[in-house]
Biopython code that builds the backbone (N, CA, C, O; Angstrom):
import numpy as np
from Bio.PDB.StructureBuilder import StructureBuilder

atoms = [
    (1, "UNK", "N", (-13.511, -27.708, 8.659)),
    (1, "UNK", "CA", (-12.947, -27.044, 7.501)),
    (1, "UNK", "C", (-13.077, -25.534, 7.620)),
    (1, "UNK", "O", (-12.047, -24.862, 7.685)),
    (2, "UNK", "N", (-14.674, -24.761, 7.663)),
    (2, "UNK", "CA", (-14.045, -23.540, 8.233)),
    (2, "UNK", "C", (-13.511, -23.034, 9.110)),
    (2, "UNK", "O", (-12.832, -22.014, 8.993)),
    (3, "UNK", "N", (-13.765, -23.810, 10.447)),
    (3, "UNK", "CA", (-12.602, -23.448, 11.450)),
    (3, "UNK", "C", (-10.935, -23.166, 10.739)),
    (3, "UNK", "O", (-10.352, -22.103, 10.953)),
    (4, "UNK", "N", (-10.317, -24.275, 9.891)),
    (4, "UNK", "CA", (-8.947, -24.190, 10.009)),
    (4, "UNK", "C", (-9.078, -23.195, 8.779)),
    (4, "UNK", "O", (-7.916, -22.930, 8.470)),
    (5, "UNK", "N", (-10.069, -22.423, 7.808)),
    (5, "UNK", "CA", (-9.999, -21.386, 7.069)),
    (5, "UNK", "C", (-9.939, -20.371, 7.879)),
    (5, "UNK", "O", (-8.890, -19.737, 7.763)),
    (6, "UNK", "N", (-10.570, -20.035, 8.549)),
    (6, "UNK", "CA", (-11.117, -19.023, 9.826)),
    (6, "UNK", "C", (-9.779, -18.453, 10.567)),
    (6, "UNK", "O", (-9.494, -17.311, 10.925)),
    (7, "UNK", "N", (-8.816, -20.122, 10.692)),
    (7, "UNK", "CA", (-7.255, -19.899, 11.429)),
    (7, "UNK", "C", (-6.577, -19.343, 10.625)),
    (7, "UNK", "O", (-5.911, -18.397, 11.047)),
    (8, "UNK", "N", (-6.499, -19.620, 9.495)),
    (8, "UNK", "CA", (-5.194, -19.699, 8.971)),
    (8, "UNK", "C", (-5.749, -18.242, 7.850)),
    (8, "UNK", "O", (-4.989, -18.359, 6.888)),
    (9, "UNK", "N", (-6.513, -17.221, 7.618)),
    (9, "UNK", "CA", (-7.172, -15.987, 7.544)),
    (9, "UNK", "C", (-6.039, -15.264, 8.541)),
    (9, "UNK", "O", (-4.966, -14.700, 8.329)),
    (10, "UNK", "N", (-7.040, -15.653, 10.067)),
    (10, "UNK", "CA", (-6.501, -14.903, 10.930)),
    (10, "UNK", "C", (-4.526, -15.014, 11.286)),
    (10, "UNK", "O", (-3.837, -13.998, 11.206)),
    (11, "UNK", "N", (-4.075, -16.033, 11.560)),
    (11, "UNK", "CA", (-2.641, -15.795, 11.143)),
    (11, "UNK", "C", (-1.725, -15.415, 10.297)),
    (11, "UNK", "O", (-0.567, -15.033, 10.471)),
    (12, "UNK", "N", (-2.755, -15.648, 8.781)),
    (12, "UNK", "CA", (-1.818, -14.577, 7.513)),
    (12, "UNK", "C", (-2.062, -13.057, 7.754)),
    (12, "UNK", "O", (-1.324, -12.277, 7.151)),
    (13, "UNK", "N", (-3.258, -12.441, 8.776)),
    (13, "UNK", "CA", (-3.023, -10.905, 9.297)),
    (13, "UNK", "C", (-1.783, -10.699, 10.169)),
    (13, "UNK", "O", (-0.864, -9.891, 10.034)),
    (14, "UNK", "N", (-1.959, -11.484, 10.948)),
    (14, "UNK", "CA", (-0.967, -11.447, 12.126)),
    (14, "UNK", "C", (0.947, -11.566, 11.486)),
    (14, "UNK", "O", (1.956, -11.444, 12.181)),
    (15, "UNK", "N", (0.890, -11.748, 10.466)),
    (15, "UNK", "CA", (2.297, -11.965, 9.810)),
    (15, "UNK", "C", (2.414, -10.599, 8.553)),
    (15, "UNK", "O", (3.500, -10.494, 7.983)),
    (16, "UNK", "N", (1.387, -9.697, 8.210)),
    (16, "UNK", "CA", (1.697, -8.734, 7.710)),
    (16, "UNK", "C", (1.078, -7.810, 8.189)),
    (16, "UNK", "O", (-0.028, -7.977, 8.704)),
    (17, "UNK", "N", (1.723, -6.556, 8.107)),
    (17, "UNK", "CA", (0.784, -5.477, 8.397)),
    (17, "UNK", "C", (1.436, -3.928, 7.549)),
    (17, "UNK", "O", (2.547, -3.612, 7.123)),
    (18, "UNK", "N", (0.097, -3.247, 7.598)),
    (18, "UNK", "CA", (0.459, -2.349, 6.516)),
    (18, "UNK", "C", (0.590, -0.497, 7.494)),
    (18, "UNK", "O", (0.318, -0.254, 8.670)),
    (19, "UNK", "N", (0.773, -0.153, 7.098)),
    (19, "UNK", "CA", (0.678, 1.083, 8.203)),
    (19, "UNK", "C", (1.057, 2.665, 7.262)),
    (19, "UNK", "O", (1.946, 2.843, 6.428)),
    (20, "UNK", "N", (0.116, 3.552, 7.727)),
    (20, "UNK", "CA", (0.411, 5.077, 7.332)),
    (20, "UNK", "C", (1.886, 5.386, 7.413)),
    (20, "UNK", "O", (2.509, 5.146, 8.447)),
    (21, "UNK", "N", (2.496, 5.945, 6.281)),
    (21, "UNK", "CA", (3.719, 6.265, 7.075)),
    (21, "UNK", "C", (4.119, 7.609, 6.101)),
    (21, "UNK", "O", (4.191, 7.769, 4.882)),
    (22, "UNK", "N", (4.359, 8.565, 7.386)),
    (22, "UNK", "CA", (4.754, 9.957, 7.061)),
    (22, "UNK", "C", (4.779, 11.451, 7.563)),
    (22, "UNK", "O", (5.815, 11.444, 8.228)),
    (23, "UNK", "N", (4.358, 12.505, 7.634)),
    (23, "UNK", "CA", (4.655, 13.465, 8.289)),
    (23, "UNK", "C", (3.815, 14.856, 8.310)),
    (23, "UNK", "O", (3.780, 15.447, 7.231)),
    (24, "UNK", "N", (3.179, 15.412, 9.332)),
    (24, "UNK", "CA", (2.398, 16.419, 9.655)),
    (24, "UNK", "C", (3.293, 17.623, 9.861)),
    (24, "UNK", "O", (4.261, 17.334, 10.564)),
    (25, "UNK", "N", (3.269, 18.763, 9.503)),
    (25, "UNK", "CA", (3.894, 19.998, 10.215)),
    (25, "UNK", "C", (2.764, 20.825, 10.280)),
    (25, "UNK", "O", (2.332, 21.396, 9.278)),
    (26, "UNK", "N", (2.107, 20.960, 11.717)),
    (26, "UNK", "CA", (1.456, 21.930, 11.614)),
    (26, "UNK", "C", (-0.730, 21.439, 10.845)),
    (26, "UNK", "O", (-1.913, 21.722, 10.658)),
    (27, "UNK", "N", (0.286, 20.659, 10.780)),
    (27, "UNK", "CA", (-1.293, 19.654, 10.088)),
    (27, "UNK", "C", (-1.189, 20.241, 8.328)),
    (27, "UNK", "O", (-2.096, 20.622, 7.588)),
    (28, "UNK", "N", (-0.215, 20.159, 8.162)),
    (28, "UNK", "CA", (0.068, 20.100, 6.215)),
    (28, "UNK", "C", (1.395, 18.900, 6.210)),
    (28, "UNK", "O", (2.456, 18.945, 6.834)),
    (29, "UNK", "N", (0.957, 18.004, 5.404)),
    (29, "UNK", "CA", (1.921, 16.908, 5.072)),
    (29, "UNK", "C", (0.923, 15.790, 4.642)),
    (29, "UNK", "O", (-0.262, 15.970, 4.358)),
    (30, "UNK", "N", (1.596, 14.607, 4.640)),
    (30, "UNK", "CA", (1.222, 13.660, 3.854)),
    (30, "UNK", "C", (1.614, 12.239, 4.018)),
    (30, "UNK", "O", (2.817, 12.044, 4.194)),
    (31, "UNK", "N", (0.804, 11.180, 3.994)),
    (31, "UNK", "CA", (1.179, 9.739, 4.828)),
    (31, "UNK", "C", (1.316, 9.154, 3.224)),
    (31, "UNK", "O", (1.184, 9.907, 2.259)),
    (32, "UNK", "N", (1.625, 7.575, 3.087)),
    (32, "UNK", "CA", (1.423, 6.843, 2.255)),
    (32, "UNK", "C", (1.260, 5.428, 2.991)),
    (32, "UNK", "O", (1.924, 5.146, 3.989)),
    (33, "UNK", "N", (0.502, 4.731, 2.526)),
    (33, "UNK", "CA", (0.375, 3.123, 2.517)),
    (33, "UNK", "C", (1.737, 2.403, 2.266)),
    (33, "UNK", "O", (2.218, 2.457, 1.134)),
    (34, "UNK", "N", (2.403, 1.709, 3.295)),
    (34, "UNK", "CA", (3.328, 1.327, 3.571)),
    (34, "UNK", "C", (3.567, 0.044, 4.362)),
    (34, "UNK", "O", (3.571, -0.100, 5.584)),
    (35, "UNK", "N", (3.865, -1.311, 2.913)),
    (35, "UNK", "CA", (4.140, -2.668, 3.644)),
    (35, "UNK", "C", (4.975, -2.496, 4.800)),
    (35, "UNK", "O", (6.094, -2.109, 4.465)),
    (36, "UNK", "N", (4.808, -2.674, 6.305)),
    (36, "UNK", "CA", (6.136, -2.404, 6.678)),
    (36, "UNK", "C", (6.381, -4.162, 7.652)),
    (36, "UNK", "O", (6.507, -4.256, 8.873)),
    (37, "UNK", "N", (6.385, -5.290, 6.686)),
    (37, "UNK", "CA", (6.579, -6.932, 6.554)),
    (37, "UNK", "C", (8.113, -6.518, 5.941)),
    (37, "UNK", "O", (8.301, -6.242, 4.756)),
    (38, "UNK", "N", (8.967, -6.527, 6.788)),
    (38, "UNK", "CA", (9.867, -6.411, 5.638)),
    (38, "UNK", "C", (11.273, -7.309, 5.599)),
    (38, "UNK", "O", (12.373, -6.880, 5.251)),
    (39, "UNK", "N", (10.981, -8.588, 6.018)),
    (39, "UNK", "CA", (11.403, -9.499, 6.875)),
    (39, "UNK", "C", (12.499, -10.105, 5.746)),
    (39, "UNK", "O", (13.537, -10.625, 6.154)),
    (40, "UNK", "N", (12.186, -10.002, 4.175)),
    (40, "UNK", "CA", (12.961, -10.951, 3.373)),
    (40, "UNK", "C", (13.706, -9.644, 3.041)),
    (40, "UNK", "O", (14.470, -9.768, 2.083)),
    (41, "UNK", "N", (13.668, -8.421, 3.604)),
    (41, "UNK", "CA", (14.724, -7.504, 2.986)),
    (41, "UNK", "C", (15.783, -7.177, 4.298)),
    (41, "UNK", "O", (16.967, -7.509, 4.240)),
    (42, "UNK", "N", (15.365, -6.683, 5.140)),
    (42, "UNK", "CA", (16.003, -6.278, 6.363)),
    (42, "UNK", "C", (16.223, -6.994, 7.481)),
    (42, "UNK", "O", (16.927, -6.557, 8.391)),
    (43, "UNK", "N", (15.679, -8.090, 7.514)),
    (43, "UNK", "CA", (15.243, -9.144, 8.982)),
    (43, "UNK", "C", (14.697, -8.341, 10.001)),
    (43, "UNK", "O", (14.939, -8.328, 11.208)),
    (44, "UNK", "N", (13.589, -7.389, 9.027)),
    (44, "UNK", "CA", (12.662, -7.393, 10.278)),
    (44, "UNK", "C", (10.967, -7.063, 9.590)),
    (44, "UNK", "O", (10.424, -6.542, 8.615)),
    (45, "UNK", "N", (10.591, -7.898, 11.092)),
    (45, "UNK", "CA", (9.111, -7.866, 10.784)),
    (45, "UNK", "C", (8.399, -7.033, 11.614)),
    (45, "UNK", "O", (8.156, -7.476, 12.736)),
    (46, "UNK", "N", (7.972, -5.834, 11.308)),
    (46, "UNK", "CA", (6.977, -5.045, 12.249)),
    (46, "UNK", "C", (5.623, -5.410, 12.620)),
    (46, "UNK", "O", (4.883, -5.499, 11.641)),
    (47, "UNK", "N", (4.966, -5.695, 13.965)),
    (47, "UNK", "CA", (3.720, -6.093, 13.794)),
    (47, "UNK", "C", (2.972, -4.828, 14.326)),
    (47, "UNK", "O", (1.753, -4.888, 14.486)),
    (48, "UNK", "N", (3.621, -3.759, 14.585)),
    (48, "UNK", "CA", (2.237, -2.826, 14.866)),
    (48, "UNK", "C", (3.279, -1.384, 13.978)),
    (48, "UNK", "O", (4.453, -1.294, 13.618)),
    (49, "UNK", "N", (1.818, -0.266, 13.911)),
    (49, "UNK", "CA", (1.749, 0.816, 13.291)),
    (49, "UNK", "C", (1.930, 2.009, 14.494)),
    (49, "UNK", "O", (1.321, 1.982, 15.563)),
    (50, "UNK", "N", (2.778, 2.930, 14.138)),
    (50, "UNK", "CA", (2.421, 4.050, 15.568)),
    (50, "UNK", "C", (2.632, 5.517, 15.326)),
    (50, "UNK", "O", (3.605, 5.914, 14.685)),
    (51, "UNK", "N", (1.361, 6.657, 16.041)),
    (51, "UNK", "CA", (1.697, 7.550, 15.814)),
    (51, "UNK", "C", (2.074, 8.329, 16.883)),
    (51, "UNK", "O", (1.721, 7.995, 18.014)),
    (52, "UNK", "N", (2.943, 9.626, 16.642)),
    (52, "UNK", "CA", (3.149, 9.864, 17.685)),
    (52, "UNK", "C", (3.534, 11.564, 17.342)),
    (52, "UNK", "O", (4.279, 11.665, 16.367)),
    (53, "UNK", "N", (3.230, 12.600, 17.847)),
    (53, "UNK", "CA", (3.165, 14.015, 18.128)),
    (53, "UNK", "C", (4.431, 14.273, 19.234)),
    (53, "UNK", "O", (4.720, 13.617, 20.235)),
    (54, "UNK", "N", (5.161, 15.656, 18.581)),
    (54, "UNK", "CA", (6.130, 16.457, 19.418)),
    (54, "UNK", "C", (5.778, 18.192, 18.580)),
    (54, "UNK", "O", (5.363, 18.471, 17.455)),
    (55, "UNK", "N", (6.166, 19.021, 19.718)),
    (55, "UNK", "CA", (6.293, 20.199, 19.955)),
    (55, "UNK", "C", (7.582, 20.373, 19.489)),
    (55, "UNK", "O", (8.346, 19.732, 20.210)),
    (56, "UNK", "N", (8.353, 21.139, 18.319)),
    (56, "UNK", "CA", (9.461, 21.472, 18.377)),
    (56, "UNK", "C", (9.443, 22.823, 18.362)),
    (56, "UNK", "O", (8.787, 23.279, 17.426)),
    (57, "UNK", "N", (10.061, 23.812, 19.253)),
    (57, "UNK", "CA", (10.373, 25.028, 19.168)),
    (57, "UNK", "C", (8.811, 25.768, 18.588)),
    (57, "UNK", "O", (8.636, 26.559, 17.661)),
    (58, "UNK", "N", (7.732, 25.095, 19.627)),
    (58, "UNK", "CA", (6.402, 25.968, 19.307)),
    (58, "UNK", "C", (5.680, 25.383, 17.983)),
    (58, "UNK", "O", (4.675, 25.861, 17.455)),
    (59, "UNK", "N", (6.338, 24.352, 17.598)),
    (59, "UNK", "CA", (5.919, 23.956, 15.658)),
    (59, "UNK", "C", (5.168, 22.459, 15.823)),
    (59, "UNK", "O", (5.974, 21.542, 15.979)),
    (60, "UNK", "N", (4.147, 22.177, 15.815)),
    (60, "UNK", "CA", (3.153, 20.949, 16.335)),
    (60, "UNK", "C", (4.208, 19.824, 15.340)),
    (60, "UNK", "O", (4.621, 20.280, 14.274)),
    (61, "UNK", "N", (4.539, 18.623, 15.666)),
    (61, "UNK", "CA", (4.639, 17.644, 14.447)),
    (61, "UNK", "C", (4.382, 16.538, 14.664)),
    (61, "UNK", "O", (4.792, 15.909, 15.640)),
    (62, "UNK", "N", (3.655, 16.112, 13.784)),
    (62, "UNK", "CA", (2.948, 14.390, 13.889)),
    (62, "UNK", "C", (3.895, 13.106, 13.261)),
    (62, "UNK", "O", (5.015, 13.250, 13.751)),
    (63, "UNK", "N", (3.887, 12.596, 12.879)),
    (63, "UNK", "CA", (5.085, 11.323, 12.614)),
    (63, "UNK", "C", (3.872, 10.056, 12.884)),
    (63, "UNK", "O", (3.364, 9.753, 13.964)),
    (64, "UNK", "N", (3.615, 9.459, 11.549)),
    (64, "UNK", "CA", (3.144, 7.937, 11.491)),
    (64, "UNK", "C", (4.528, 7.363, 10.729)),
    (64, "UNK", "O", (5.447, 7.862, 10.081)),
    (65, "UNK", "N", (4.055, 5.736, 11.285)),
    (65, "UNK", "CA", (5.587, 4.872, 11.058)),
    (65, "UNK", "C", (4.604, 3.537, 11.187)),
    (65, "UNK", "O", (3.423, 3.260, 11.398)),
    (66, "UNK", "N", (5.974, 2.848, 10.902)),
    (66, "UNK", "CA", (6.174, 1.165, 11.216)),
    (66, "UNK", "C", (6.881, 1.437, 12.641)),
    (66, "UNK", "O", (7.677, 2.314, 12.974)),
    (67, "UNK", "N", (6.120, 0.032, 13.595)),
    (67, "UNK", "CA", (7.191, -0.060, 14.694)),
    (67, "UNK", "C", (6.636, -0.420, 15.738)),
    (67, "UNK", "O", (5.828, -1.326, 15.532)),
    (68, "UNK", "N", (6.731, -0.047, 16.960)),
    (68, "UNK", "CA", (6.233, 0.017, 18.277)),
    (68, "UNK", "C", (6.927, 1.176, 19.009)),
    (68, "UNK", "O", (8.084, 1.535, 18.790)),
    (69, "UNK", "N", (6.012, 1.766, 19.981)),
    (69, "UNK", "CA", (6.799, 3.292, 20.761)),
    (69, "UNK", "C", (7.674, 2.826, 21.908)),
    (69, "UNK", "O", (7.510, 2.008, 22.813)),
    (70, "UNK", "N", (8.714, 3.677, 21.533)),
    (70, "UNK", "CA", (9.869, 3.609, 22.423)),
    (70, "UNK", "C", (9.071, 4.003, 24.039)),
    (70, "UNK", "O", (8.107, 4.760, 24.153)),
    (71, "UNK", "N", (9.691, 3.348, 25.066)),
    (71, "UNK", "CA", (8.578, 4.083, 26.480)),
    (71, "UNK", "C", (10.113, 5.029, 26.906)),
    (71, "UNK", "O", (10.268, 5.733, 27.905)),
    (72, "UNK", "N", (10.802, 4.845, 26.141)),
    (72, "UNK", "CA", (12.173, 6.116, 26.677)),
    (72, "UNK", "C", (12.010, 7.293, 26.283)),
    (72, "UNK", "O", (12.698, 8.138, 26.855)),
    (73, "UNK", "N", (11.017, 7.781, 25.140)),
    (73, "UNK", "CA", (11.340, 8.601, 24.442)),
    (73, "UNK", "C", (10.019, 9.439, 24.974)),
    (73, "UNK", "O", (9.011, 8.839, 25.347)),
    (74, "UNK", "N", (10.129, 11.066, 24.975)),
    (74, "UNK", "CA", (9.063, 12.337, 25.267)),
    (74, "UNK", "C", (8.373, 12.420, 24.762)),
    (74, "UNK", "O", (7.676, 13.258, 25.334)),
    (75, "UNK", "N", (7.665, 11.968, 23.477)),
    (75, "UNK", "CA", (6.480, 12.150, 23.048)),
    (75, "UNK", "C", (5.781, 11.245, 23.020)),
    (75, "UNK", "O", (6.134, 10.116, 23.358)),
    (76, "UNK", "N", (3.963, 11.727, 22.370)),
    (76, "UNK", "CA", (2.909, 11.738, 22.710)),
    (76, "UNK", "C", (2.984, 10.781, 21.631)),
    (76, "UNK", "O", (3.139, 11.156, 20.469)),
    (77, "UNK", "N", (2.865, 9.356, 22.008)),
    (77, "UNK", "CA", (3.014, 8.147, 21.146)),
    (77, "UNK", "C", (1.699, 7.197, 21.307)),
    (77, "UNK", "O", (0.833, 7.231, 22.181)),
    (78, "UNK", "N", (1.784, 6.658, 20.599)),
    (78, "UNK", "CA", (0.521, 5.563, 20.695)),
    (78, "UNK", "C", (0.928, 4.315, 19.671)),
    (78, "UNK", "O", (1.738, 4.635, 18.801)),
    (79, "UNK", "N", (0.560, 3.209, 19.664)),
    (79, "UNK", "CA", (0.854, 1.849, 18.224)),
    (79, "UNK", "C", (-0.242, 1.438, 18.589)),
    (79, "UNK", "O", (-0.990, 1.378, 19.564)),
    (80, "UNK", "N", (-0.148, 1.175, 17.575)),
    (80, "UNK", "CA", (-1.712, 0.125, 17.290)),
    (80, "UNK", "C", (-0.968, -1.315, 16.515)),
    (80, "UNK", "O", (0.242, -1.372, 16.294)),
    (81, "UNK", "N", (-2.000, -2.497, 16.145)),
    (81, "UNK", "CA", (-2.030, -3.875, 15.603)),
    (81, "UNK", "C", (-2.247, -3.936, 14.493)),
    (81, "UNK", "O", (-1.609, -4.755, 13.829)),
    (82, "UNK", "N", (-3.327, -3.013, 13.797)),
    (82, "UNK", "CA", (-4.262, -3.356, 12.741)),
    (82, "UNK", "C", (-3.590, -2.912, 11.319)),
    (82, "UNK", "O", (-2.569, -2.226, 11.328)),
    (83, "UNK", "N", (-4.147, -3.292, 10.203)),
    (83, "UNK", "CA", (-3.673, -2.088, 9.039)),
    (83, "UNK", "C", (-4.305, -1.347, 8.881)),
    (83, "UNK", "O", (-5.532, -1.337, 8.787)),
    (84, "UNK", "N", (-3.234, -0.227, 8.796)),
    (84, "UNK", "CA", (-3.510, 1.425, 8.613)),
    (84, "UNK", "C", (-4.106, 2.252, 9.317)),
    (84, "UNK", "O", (-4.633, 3.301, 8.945)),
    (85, "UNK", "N", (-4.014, 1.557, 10.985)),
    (85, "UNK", "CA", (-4.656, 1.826, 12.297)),
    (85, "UNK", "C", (-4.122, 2.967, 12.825)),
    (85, "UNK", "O", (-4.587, 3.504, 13.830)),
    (86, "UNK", "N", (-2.806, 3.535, 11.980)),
    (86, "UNK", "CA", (-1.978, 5.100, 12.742)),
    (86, "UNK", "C", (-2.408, 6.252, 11.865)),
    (86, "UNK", "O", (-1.917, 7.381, 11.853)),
    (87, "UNK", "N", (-3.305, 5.832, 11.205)),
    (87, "UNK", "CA", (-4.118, 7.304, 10.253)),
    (87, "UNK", "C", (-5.469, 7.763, 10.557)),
    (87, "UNK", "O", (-6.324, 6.915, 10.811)),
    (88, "UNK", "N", (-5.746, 8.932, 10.562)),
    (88, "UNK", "CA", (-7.155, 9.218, 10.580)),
    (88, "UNK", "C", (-7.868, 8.679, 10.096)),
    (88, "UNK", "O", (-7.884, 8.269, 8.936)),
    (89, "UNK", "N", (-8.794, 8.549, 11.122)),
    (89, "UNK", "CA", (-9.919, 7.574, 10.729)),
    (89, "UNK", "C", (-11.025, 8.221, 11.290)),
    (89, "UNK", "O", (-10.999, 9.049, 12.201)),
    (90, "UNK", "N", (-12.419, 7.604, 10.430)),
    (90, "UNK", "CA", (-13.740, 8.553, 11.098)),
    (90, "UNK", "C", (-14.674, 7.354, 11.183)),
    (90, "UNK", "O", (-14.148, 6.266, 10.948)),
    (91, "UNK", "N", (-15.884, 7.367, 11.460)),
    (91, "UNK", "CA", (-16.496, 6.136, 12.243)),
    (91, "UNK", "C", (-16.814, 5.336, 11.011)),
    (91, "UNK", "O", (-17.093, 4.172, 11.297)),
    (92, "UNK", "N", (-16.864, 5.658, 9.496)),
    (92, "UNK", "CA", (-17.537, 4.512, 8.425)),
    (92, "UNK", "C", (-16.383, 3.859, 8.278)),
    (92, "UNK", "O", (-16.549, 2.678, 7.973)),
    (93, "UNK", "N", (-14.969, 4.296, 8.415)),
    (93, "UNK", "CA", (-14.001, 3.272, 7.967)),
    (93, "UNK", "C", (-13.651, 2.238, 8.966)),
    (93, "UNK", "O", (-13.233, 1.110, 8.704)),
    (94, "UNK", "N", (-13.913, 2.852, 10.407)),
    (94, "UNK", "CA", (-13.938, 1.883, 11.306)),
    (94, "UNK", "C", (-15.245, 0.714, 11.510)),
    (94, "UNK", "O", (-15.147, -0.361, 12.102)),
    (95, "UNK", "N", (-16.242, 1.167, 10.963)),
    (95, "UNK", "CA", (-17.398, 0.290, 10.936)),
    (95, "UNK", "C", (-17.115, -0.801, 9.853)),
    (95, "UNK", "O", (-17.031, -2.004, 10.102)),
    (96, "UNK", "N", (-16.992, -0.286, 8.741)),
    (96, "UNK", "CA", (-16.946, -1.396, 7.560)),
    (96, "UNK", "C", (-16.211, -2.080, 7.727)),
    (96, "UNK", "O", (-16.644, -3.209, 7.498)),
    (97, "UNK", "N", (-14.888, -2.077, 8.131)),
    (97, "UNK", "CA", (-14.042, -3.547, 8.849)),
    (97, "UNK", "C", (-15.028, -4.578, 9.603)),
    (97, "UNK", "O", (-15.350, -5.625, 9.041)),
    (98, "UNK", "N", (-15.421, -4.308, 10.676)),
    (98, "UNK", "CA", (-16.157, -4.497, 11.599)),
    (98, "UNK", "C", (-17.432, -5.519, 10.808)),
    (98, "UNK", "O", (-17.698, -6.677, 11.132)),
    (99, "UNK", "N", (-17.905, -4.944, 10.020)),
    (99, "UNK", "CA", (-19.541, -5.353, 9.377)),
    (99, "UNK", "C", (-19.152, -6.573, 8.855)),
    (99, "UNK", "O", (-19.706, -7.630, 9.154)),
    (100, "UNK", "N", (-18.061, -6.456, 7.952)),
    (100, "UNK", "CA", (-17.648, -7.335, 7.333)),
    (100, "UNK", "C", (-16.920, -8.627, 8.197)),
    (100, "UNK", "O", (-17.654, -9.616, 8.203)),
    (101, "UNK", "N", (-15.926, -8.772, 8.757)),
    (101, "UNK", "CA", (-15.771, -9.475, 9.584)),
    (101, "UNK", "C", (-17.089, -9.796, 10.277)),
    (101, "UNK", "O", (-17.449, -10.970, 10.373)),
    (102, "UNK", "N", (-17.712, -8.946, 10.690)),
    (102, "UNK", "CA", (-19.361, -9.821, 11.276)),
    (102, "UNK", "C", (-20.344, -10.761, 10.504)),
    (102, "UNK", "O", (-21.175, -11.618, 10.807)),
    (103, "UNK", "N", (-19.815, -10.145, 9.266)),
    (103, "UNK", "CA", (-20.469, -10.925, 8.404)),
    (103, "UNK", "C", (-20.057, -12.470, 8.067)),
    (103, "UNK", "O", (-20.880, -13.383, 8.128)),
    (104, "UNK", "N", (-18.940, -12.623, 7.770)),
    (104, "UNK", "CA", (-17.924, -13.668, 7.404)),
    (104, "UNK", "C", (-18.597, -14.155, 8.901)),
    (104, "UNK", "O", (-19.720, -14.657, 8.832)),
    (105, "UNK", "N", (-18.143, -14.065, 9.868)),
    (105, "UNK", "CA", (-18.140, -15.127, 10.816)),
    (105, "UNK", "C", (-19.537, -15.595, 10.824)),
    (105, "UNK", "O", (-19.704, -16.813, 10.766)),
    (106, "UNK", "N", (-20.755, -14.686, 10.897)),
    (106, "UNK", "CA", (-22.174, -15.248, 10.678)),
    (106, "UNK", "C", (-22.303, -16.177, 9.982)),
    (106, "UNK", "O", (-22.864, -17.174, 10.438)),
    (107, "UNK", "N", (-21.795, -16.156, 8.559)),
    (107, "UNK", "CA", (-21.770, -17.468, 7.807)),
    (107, "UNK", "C", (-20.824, -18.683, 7.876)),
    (107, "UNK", "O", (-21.017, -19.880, 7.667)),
    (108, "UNK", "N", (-19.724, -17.967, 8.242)),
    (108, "UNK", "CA", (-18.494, -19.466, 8.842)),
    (108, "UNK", "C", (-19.129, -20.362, 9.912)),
    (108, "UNK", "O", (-19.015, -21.584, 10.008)),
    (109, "UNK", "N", (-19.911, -19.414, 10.803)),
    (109, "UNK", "CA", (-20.860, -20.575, 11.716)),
    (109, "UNK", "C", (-22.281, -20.353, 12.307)),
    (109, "UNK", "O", (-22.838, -21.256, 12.931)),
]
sb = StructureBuilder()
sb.init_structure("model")
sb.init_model(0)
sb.init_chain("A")
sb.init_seg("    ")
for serial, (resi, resn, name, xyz) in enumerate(atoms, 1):
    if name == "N":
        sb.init_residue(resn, " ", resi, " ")
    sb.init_atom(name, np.array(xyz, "f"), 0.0, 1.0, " ", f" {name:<3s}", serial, name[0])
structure = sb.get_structure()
């Protein structure tokens, strides 16, 4: 029984994901929390988050999204899996995921 709780947890992540989405100039701008599951509106389902940096005409610009990185395209791209994995992050927000999931599984078995 917790095994197939344990599964079926982990596959309702794997079918949504949430992701930063928005825009740096220069490092002034602003992201928002963004379902980007958007499968019953558009027929499509994004499973990863990505950020990615360009130089325009000397002017730094950052860009978080829904999606996966194009490997055609010149900039400095990266995607990630997780939610809200294309925003700054500092080591307590990455830990407390972590603790917690450690925790849950300690007691699932």
């Amino acid at each position: 029984m917790r095994s197939t709780l344990f599964l079926l947890l982990a596959v309702g992540v794997a079918f949504a994901i949430k992701c930063k989405v928005g825009t740096y100039i220069e490092g002034v701008g602003t992201t928002v929390d963004t379902d980007c599951s958007l499968g019953e509106y558009v027929s499509l389902n994004y499973t990863k988050c990505k950020w990615f940096s360009k130089d325009i005409a000397g002017v730094n610009n950052t860009y978080h999204g829904c999606g996966s990185c194009d490997p055609d395209d010149d900039d400095d791209c990266w995607d990630c899996s997780t939610d809200l994995c294309n925003g700054a992050s500092t080591l307590s927000a990455t830990f407390l995921p972590f603790a917690v999931f450690t925790a849950i599984f300690y007691y699932v078995y």
